[in-house]
ZABA-63094 format. One record per atom (N, C-alpha, C, O): residue in three letters; x, y, z. Coordinates in steps of 0.2 Angstrom, whole numbers, plus 5000, padded with zeros to 4 digits. Layout:
BEGIN
alaXYZ;...
This chain:
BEGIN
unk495651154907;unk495251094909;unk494551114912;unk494551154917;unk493951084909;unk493351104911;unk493351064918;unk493751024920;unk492651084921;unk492551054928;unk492250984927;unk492050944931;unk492050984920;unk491750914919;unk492450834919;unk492550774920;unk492650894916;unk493550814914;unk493850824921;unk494050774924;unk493850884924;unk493950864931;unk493850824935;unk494350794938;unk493150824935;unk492750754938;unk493050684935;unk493250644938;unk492950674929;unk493150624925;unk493750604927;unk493850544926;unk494250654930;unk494950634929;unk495050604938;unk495450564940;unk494550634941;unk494550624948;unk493950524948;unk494050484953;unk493650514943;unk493450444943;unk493850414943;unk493850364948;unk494550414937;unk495050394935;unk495550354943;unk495750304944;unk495550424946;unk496150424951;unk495750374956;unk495950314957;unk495350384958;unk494750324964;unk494850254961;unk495150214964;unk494650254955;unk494850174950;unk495450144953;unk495550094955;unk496150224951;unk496850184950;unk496850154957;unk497050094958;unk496450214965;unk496550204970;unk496450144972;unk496850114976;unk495750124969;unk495550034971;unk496049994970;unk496249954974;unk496249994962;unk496849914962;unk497249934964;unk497749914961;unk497549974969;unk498050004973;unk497949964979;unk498449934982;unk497549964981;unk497249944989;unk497049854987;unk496849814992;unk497149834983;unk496949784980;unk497649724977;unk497649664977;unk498149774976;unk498749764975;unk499049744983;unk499149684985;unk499049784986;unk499349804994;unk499049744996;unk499449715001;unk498249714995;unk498149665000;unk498349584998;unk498349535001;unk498549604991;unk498649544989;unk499649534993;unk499849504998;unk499849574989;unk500249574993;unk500449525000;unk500749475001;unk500349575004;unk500149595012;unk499949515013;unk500349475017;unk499449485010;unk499149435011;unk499649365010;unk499649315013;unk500049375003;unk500449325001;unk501049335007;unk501249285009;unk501249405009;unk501849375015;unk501549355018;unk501749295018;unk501149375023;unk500949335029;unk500749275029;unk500749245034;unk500549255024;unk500549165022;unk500949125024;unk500949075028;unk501749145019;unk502149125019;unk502649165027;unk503149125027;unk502749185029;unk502949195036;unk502449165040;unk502649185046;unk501849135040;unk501549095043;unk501849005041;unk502248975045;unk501748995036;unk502148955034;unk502848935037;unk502948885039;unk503148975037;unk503848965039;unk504048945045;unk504548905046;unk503648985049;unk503248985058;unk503248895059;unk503548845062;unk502848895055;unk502348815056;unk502848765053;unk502748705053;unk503348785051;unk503748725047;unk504448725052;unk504548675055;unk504748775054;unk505048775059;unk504748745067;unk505048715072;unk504248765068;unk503948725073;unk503748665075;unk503648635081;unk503548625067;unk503448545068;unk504148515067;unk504248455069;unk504748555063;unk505348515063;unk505648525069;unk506248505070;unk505448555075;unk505848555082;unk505348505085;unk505548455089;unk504748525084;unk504248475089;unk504248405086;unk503848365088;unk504548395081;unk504248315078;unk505148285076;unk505548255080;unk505348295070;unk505948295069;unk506348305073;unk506548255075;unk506648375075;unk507348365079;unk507048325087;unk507548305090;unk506348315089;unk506448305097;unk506248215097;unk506348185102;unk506048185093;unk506148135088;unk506548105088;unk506548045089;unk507148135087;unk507848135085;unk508248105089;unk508648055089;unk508148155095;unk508748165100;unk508548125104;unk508948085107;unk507648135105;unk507348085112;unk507748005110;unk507947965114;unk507847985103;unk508047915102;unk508747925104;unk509047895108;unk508947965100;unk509847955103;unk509947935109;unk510347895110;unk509447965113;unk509847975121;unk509647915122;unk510147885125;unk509147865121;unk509047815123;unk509547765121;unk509847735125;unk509847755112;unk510047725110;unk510847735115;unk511047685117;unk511147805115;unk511747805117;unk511947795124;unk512447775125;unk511147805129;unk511047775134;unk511147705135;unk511547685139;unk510947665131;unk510947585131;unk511947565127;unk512247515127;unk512147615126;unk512847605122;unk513347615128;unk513847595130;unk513047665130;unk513447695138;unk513447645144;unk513947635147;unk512947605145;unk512947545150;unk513147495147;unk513347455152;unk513147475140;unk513547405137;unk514347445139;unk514747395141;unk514547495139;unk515047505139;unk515447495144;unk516047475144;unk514947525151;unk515347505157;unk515147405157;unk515647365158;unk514747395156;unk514847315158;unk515347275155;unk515647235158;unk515547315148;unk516347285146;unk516847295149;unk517247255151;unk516747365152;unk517447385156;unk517547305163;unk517947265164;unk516847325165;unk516947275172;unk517047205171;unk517347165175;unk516647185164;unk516947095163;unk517847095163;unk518247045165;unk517947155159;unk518747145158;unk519247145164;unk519747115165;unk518947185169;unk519247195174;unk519247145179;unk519647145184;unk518547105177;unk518547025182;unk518946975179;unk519246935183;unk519046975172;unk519146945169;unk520046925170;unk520246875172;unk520446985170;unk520947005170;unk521246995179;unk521846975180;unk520647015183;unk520947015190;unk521046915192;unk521446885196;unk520446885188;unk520446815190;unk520846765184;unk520946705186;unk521046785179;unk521646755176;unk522346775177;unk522746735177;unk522546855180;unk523246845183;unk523246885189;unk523746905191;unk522446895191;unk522746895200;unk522746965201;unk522446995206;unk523047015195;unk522947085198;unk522447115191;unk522147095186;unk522447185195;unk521847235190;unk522447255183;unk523047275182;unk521847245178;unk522247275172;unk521847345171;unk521347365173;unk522447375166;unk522247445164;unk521647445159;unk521247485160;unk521447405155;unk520847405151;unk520747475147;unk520247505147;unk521347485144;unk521447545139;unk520747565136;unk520447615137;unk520647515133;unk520247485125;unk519347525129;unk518947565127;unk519347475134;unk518647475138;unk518447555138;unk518047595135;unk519047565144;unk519047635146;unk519147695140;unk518847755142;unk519247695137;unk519147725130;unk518447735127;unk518247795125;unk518047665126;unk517547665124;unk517047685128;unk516547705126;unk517047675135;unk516447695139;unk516647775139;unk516047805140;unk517247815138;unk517347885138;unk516847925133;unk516647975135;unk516747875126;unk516547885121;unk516047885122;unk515747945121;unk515747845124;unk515047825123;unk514747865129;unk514147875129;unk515047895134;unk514647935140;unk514647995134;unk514148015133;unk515248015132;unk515048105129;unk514648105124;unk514348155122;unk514448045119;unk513948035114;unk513448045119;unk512948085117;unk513148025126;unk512648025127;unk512448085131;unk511848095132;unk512948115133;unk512948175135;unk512748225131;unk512348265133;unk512948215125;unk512848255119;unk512148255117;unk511848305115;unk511848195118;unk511148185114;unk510748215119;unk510548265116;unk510548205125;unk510748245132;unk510348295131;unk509748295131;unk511048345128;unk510948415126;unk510648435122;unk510248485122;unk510848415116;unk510248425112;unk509548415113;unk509248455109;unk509348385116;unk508448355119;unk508448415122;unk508148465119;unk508948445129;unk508648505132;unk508448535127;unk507848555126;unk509048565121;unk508848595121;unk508548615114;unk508448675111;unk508248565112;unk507548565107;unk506948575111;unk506448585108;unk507048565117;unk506348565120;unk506448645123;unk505848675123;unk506948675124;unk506948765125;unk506848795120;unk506748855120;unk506748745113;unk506948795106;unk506248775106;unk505848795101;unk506048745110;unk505248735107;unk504548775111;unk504048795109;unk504748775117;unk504348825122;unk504548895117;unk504048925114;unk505248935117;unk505248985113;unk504948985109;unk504549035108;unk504948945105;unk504648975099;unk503848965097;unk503648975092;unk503348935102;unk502848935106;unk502849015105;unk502549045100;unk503249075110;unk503049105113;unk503149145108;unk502749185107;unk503649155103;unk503849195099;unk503049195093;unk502849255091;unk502649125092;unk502349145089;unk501849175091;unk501549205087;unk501749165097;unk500949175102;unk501049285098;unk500749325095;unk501749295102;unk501849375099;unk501649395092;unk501149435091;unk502049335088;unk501749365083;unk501149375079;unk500949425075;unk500649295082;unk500249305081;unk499749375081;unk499349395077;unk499949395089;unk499649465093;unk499649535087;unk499249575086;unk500549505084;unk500749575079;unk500349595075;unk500149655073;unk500149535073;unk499849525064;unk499349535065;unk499149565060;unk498649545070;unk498049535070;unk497949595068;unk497549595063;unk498049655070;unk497849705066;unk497949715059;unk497449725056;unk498649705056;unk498449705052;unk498149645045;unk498249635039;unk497849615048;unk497549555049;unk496849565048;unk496449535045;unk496749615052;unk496049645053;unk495949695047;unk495449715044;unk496449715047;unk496449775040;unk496349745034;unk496049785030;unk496649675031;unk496349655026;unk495849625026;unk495649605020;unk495449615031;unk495049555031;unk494349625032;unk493949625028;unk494449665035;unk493849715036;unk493849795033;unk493449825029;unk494349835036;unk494649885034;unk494849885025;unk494649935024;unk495049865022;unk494949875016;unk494549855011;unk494449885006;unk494249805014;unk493649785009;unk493149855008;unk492949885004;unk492949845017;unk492649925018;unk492749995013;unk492350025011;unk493549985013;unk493950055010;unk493550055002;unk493150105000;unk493749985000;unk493549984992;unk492749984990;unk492650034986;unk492349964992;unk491649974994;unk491250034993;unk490850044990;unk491650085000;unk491550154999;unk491850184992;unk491650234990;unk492350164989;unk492650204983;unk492050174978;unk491550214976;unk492050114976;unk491450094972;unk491050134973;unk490850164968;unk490650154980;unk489950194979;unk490250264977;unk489850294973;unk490650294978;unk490850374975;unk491150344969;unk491150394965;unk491350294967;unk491450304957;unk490650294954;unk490450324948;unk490350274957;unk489550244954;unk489250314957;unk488650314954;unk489250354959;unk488950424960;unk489250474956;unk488950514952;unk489750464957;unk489950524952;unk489950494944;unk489850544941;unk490050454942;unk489650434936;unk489050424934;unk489050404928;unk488550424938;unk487850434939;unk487750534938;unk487350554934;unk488150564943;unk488150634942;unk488550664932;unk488350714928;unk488950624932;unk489150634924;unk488550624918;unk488450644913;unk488250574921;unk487950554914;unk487250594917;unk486750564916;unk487150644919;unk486350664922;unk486550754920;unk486150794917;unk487050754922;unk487250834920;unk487350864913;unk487750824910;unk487150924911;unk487150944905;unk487850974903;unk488250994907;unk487950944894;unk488450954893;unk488651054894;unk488251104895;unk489151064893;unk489151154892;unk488851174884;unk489051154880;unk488451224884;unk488151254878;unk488851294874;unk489251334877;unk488751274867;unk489451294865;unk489151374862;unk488551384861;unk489651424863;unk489651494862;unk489551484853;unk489851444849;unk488951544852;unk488951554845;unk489451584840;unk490051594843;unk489451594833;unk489951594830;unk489851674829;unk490251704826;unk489351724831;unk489151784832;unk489551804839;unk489951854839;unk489451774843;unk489451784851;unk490151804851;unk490351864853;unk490551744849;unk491151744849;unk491451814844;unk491851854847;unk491251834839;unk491651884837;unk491251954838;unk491552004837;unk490951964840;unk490552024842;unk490952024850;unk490651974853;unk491352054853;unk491552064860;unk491852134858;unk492352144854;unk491452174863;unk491652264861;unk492052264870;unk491852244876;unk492852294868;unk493052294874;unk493152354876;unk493352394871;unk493052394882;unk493052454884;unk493552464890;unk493552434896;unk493952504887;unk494752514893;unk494052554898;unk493552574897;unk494652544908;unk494352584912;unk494552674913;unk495052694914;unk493952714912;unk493952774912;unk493652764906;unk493052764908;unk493552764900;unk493352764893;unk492652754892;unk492452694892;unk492152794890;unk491452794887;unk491352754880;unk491552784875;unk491052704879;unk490852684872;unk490552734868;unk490252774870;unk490552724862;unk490052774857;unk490052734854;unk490552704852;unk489152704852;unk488752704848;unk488752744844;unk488852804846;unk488552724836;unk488652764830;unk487652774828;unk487352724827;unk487552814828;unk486852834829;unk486352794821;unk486552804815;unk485852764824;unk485352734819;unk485052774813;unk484952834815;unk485052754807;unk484652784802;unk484052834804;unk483952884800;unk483752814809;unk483152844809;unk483052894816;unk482552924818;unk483652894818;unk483952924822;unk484153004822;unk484753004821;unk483753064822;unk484153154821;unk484753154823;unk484953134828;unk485253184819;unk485953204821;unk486053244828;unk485553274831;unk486653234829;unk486453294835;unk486653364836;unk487053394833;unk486253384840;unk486353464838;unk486953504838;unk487353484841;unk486953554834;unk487753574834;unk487753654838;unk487253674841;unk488453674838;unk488653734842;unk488253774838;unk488053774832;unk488153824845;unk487553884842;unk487753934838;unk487353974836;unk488553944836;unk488854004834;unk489053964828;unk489254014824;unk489153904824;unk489053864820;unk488353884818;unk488353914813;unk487753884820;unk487153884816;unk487153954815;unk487153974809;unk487154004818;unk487354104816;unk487654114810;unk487454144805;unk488454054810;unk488754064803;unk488254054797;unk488154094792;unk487853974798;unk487653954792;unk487054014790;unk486954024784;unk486754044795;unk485954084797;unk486254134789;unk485954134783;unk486954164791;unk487254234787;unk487354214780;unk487254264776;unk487554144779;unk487654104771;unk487054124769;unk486854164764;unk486554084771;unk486254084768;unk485454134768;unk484854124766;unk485654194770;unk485254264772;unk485354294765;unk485854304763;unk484654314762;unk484954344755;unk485054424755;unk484654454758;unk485554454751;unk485754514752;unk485254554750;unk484854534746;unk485254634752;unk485054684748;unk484654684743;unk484054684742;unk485354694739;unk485154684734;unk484754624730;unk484454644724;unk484754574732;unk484254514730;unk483654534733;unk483154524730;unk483654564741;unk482854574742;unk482554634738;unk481854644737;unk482854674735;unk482554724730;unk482354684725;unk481754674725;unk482654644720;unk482554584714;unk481954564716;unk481454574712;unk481754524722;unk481254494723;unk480654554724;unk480054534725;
């Protein structure tokens, strides 16, 4: 791989890197919405709903608990002035038992919607606290992130398209490569126009004697 698809393949990965950081915020963003959400939906059904709810009960069951005892007492006047003594008043005393523990109940539930509701006041003030950071990372810190990747993708494609391609090797270049082991001297094969080289000197003596003419021939001549 050339240093040029290098580059190219390093554009690639910054791109993939952006919708990655782009993925993560969308993400990131849809939970915290929705656990936002969630927060605020459980908060107005304690503060509005259940405390709504209860504050009536207590009243209603309040106003049931006092009709309750007054039945008791009319019966017991009732009873004491038609035969003189106190009756047991089963029935009465039964129904006022009732109607105290219904209001009792109602009671407790108010407390404690009104503790479920300071809590969770405070739970979310925390969470609130939790999330701003990352809060601040998608609202600032990543945009930034990606911003900086754009200007290094728009550079370095700016440097791709400004840079020379590589010159391709000749069809000469390529087959002409003389390779020389280490210790070994090249020999060149000597030019047409180039003298042979000289030979051993006891080699040219021999030739000297060939061709020296004999005696006899220098008499002829």
């Amino acid at each position: 791989m050339t240093s040029q698809e290098a580059r190219v393949s390093s554009v690639l990965v910054l791109r993939q890197l952006g919708a990655s950081l782009v993925t993560f915020a969308e993400t990131v963003s849809v939970a915290l919405e929705e656990a936002g959400a969630d927060v605020q939906r459980t908060r107005r059904w304690l503060a509005e709903d259940r405390y709504r709810y209860w504050r009536t009960q207590v009243q209603v069951r309040a106003e049931r608990f006092t009709q309750a005892q007054l039945a008791l007492k009319q019966r017991e006047v009732f009873d004491r002035t038609l035969s003189g003594t106190p009756s047991s008043c089963v029935d009465e005393r039964k129904a006022l038992k009732m109607a105290q523990g219904q209001l009792q109940e109602a009671e407790h539930k108010l407390s404690r919607v009104k503790a479920w509701s300071q809590q969770i006041e405070r739970e979310l003030s925390d969470y609130r606290g939790a999330v701003q950071r990352l809060v601040s990372a998608l609202e600032v810190d990543i945009p930034n992130a990606r911003a900086r990747l754009d200007k290094m993708i728009d550079s370095l494609e700016a440097y791709l398209a400004l840079a020379p391609p590589e010159m391709p090797r000749s069809a000469s270049e390529e087959s002409v490569v003389d390779i020389v082991r280490p210790g070994e001297v090249q020999v060149q094969p000597p030019a047409d126009n180039q003298s042979p080289a000289p030979q051993d000197p006891q080699e040219g003596d021999e030739v000297l004697r060939k061709t020296k003419p004999s005696p006899n021939e220098n008499t002829a001549l």
